[in-house]
Backbone bond lengths (Angstrom), bond angles and torsions (degrees), N, CA, C in turn:
res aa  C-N    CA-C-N  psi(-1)  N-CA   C-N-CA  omega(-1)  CA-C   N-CA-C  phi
1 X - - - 1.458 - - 1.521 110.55 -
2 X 1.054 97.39 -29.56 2.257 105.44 -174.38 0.908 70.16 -79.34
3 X 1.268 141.56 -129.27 1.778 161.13 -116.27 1.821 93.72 -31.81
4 X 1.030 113.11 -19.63 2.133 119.29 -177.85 1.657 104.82 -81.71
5 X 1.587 91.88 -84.09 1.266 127.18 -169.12 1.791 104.33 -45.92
6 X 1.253 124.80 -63.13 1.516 123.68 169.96 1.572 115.33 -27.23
7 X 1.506 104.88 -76.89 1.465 119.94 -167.19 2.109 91.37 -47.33
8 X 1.073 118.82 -61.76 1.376 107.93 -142.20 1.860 89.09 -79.59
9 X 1.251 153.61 23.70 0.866 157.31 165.33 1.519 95.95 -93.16
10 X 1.385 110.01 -46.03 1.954 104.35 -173.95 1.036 88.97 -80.91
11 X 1.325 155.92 -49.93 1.972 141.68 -177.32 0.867 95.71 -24.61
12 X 1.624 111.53 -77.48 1.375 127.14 -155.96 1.626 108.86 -48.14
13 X 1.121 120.82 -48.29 1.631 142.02 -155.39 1.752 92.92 -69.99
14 X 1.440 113.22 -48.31 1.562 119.10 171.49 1.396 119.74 -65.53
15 X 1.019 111.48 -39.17 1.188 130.84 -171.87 1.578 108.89 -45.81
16 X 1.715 102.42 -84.65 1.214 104.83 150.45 1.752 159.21 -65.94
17 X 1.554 96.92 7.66 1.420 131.16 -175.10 1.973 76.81 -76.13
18 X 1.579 112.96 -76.69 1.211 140.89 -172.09 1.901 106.89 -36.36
19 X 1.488 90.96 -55.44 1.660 83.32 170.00 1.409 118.55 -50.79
20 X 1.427 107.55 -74.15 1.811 108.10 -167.68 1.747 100.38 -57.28
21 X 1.126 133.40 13.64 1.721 122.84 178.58 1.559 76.32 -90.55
22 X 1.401 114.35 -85.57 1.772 108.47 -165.48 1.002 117.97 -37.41
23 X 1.250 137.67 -18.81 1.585 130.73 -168.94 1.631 103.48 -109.61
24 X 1.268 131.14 7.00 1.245 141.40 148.84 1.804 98.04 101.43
25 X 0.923 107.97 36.75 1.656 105.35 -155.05 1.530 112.56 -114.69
26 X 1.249 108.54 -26.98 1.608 113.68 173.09 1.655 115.90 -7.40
27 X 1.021 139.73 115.57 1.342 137.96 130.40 1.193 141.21 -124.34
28 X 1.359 155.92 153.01 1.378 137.29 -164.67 1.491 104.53 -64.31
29 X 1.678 134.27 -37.53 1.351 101.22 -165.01 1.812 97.78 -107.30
30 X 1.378 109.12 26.05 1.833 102.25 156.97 1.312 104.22 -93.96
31 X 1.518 127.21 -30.79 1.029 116.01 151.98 1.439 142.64 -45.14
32 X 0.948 97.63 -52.01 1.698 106.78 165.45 1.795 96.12 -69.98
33 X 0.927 142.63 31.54 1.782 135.92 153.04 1.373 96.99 -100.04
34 X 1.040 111.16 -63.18 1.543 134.52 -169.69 1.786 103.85 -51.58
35 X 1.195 123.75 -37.67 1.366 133.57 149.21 1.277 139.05 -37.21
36 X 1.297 75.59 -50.22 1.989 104.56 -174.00 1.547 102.58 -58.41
37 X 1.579 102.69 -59.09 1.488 134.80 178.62 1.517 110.06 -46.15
38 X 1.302 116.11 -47.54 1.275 109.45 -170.23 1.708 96.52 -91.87
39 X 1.117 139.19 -50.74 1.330 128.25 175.60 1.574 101.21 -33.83
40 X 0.935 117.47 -57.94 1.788 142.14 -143.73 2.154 90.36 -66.94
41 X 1.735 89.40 -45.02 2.200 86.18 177.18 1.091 106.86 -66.56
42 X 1.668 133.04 -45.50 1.014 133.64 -170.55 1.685 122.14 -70.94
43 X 1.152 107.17 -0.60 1.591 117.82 -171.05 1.667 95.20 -101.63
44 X 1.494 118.26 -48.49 1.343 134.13 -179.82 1.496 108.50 -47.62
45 X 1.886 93.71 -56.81 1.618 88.58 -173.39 1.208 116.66 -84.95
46 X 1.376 129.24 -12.73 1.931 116.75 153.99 1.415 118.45 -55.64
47 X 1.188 116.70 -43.25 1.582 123.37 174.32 1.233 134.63 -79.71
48 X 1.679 113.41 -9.94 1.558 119.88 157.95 1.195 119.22 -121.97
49 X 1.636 133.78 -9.47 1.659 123.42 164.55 1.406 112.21 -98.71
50 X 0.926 120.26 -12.65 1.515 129.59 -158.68 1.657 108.09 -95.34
51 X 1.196 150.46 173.71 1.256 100.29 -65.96 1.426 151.47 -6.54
52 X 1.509 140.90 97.93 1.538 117.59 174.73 1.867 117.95 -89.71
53 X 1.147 132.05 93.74 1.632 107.22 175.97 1.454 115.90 -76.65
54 X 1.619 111.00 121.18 1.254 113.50 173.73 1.671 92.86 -85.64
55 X 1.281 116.21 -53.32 1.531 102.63 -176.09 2.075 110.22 -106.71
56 X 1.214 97.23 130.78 1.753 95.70 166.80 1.707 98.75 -23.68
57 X 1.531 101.30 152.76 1.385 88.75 171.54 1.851 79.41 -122.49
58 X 1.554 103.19 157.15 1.842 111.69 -173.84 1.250 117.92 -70.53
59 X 1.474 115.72 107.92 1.459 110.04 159.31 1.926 97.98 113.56
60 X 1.701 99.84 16.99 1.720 107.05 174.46 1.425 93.75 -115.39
61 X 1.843 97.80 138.31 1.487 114.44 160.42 1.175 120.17 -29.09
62 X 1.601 112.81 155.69 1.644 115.23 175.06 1.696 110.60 -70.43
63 X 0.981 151.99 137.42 1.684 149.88 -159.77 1.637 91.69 -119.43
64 X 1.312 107.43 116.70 1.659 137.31 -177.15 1.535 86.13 -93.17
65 X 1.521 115.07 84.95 1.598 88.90 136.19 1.398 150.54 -99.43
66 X 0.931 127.05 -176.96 1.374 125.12 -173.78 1.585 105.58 161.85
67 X 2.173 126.43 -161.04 0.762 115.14 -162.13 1.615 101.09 -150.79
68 X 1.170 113.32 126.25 1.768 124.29 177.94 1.264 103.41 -61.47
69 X 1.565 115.46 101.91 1.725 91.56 173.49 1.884 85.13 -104.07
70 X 1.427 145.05 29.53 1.269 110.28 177.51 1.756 96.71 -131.44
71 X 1.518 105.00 119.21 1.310 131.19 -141.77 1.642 103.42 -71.52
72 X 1.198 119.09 113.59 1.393 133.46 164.25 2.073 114.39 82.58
73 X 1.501 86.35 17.56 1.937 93.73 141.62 1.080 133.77 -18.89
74 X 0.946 149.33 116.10 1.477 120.31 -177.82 1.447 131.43 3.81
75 X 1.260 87.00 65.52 2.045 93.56 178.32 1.097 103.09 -108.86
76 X 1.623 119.55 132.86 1.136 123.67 160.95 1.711 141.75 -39.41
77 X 0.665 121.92 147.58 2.028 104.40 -170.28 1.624 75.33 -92.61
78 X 1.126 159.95 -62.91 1.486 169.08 -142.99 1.808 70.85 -58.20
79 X 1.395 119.45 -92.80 1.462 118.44 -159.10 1.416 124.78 -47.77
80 X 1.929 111.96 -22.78 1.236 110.93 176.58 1.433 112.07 -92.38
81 X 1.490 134.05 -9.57 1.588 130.50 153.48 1.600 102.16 -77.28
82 X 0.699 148.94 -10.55 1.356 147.39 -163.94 1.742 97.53 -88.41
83 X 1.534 103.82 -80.22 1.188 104.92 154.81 1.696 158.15 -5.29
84 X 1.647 90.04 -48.09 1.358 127.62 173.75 1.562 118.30 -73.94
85 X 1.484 90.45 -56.43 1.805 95.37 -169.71 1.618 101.25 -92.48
86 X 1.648 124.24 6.72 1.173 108.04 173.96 2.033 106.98 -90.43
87 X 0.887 100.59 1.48 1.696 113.23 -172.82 1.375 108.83 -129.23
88 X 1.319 116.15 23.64 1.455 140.26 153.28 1.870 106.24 -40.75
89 X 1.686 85.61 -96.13 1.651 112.96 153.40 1.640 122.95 -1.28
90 X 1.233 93.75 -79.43 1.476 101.54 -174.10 1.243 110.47 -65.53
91 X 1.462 124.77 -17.31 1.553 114.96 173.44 1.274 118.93 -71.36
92 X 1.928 106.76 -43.18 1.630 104.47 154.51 1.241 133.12 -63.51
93 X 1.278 116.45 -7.97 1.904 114.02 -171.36 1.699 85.22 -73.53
94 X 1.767 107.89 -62.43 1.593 108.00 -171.73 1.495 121.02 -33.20
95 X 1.425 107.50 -52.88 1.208 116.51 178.23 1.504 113.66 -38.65
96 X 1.332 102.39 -68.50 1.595 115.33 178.48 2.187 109.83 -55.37
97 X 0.894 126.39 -7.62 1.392 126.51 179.15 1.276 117.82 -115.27
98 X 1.302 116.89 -13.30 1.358 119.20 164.99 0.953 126.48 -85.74
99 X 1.855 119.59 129.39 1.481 104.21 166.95 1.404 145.83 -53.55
100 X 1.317 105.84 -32.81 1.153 120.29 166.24 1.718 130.77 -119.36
101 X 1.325 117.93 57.41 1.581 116.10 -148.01 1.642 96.94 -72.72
102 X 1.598 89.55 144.33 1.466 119.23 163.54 1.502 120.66 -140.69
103 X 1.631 109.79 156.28 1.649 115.71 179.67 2.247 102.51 -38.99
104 X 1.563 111.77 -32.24 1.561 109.85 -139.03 1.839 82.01 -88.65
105 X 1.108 99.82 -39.86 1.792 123.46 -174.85 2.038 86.54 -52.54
106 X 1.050 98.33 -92.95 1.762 108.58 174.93 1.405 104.25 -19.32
107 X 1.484 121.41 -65.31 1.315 110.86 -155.59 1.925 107.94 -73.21
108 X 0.976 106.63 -16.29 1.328 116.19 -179.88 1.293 96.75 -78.85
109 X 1.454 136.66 -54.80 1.562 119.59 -151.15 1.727 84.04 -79.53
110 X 1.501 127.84 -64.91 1.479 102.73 -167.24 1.358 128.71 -80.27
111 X 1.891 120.42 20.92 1.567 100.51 150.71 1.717 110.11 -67.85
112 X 1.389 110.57 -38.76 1.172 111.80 -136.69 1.849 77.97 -79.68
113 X 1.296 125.65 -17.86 1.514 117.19 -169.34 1.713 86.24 -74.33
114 X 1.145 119.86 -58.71 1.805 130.22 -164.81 1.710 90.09 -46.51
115 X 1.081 118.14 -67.19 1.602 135.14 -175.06 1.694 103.27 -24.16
116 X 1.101 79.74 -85.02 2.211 109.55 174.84 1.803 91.24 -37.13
117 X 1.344 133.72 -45.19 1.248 99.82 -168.16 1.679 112.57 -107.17
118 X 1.504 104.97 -6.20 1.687 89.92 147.44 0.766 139.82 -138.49
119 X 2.014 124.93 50.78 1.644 124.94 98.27 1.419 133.77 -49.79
120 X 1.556 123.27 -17.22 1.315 114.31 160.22 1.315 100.57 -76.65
121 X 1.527 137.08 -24.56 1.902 101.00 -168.41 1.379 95.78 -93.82
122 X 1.270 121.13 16.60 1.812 114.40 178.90 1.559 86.94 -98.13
123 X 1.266 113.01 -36.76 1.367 105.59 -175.18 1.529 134.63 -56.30
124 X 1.964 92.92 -37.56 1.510 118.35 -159.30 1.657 78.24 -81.41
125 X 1.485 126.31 -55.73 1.868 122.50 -176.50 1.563 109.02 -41.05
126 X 1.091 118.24 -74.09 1.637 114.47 -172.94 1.753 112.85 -44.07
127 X 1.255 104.10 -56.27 1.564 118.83 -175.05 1.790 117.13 -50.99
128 X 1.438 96.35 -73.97 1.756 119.60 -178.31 1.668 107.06 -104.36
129 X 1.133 136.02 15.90 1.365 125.61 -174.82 1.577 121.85 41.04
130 X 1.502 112.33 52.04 1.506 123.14 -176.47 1.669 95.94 -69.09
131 X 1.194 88.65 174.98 1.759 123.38 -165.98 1.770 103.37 -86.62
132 X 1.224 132.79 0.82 1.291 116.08 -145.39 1.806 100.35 -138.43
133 X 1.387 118.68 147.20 1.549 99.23 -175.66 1.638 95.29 -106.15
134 X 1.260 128.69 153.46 1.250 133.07 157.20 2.077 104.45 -70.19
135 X 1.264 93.77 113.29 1.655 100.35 178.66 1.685 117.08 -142.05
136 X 1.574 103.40 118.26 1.141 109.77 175.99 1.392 124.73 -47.45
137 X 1.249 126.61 -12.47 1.576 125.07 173.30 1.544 106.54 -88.09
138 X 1.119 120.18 -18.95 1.087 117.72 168.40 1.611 112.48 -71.13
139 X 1.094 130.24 -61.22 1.673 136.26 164.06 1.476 90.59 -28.00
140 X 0.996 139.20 -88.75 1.683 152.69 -124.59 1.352 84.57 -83.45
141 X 1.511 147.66 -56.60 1.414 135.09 159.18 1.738 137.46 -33.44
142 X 1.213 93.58 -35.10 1.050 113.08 176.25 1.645 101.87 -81.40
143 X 0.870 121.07 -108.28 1.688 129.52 156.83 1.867 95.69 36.70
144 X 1.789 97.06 -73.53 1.667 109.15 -162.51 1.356 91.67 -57.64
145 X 1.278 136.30 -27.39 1.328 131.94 -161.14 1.664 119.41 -96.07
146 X 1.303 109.05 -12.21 1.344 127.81 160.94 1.440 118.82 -53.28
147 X 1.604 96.08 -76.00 1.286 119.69 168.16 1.414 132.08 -46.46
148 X 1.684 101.08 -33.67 1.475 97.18 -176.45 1.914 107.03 -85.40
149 X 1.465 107.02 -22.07 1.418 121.95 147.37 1.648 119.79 -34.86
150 X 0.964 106.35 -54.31 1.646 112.84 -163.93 1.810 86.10 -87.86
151 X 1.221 120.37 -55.30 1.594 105.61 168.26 1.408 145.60 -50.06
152 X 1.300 104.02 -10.63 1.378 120.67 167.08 1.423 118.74 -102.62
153 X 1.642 116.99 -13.52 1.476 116.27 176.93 1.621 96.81 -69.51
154 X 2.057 107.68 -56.52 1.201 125.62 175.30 2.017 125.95 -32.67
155 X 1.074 70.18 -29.47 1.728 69.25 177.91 1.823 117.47 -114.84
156 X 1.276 108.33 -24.05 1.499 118.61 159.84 1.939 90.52 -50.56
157 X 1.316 105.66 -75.51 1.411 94.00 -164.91 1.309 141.22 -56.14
158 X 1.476 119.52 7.52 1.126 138.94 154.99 1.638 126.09 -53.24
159 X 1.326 89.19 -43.43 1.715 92.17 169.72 1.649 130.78 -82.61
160 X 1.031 106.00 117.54 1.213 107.22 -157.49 2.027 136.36 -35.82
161 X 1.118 70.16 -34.93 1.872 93.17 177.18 1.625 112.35 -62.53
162 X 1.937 106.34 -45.70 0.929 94.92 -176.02 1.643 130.60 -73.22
163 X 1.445 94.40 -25.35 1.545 114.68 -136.19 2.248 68.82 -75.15
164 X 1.375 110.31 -41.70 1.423 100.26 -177.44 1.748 108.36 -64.19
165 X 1.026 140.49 -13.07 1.350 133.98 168.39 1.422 107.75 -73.81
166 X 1.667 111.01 -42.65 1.975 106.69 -165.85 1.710 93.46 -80.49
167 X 1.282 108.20 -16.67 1.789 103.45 173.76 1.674 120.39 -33.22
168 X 1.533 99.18 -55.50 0.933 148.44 -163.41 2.084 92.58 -53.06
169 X 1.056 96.29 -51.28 1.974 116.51 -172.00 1.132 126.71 -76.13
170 X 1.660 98.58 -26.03 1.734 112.03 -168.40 1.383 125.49 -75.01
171 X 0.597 167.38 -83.00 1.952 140.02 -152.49 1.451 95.66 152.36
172 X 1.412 118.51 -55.62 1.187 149.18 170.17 1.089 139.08 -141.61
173 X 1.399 122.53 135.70 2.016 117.90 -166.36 1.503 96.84 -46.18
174 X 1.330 95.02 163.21 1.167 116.93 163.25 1.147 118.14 -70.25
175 X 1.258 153.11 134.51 1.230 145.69 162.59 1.900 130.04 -76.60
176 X 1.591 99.62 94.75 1.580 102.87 -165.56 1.205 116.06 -67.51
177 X 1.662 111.52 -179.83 1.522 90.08 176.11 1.756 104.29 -104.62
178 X 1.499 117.18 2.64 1.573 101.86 151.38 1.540 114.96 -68.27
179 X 1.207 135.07 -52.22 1.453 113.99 -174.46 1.709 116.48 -65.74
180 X 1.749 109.39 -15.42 1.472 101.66 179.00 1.270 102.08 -68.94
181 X 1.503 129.28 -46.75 1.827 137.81 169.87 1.346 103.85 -24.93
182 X 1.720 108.35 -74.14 1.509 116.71 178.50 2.034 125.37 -23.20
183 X 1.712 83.17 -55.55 1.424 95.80 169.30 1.162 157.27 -85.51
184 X 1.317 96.85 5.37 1.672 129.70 -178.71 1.885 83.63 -113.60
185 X 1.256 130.74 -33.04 1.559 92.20 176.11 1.429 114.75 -103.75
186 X 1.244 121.80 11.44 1.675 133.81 149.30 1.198 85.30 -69.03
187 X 1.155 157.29 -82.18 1.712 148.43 -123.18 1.170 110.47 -84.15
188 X 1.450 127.31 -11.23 1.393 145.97 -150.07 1.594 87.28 -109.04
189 X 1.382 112.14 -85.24 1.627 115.06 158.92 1.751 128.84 -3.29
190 X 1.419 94.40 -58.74 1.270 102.95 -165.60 1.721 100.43 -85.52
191 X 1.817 139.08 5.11 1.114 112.98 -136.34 1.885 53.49 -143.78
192 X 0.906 113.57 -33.01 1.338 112.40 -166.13 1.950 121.12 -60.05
193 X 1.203 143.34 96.12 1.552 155.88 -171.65 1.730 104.24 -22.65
194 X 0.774 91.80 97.87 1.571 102.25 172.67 1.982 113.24 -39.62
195 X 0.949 107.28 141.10 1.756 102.99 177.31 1.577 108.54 -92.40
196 X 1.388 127.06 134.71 1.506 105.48 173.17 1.626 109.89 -133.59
């Protein structure tokens, strides 16, 4: 699982190190987002593909896979807080990488993150006989936990002190509402009939 899980945490970590260089954006603590992020895949994907069995191991149950599509079946409340506060995080990382973050922005990047990781464990079951079921309560747990992520960056940043510390993290300024002023009376200017 290390010899996997490591490497694709540093991709990731380059990856986006590599983005904010081209886009002129480098700083030590977007870097440290971009960190966060890649530690944060590599933690995900030990803890949701992993187990992989390439071979039966002797004297283990037969492993039924397949996929829960009917939401909160016998699901544990242990697995559906679990769930929740592990996709906390990623609702704030988004926040912090988007130029413009919103609840609709958030909920889009972590279904499709929740999504992406269980069609890979439906994938890793059929293929290698992994350990893990693809289950829609798991998506929909996750999801609330995105959001409530991105809702707690959202309202932390209201206060003034902070919102100037997460400044500091973001991807892109924040957009105030003096420079939105600024830009609505540049736009006004420019839209405005010239005198001759």
């Amino acid at each position: 699982m290390v010899p996997v899980v490591i490497p694709l945490g540093a991709v990731i970590f380059a990856l986006l190190v590599r983005r904010l260089v081209a886009k002129r954006r480098f700083t030590v603590p977007r870097a440290a987002v971009a960190a966060a992020l890649g530690v944060y895949a590599a933690g995900i994907a030990a803890n949701t593909v992993f187990p992989i069995y390439v071979h039966v191991i002797p004297g283990m149950q037969p492993w039924t896979a397949g996929v829960v599509f009917v939401p909160f079946v016998n699901y544990e409340l242990e697995d559906a807080v679990t769930n929740v506060l592990v996709f906390v995080p990623l609702g704030i990382l988004f926040a912090l990488m988007f130029a413009k973050p919103s609840w609709w922005r958030v909920l889009i990047a972590v279904t499709a993150t929740s999504l992406g990781i269980e069609m890979t464990q439906f994938a890793v079951q059929e293929l290698f006989g992994g350990g893990h079921i693809a289950d829609t309560s798991d998506l929909l747990s996750n999801v609330v936990g995105g959001l409530l992520g991105y809702l707690l960056f959202a309202t932390l940043t209201r206060m003034p002190w902070f919102a100037r510390f997460a400044e500091r993290f973001r991807w892109a300024p924040a957009e105030t509402a003096d420079a939105r002023a600024r830009a609505d009376v540049a736009s006004a200017r420019y839209r405005a009939p010239r005198e001759e």
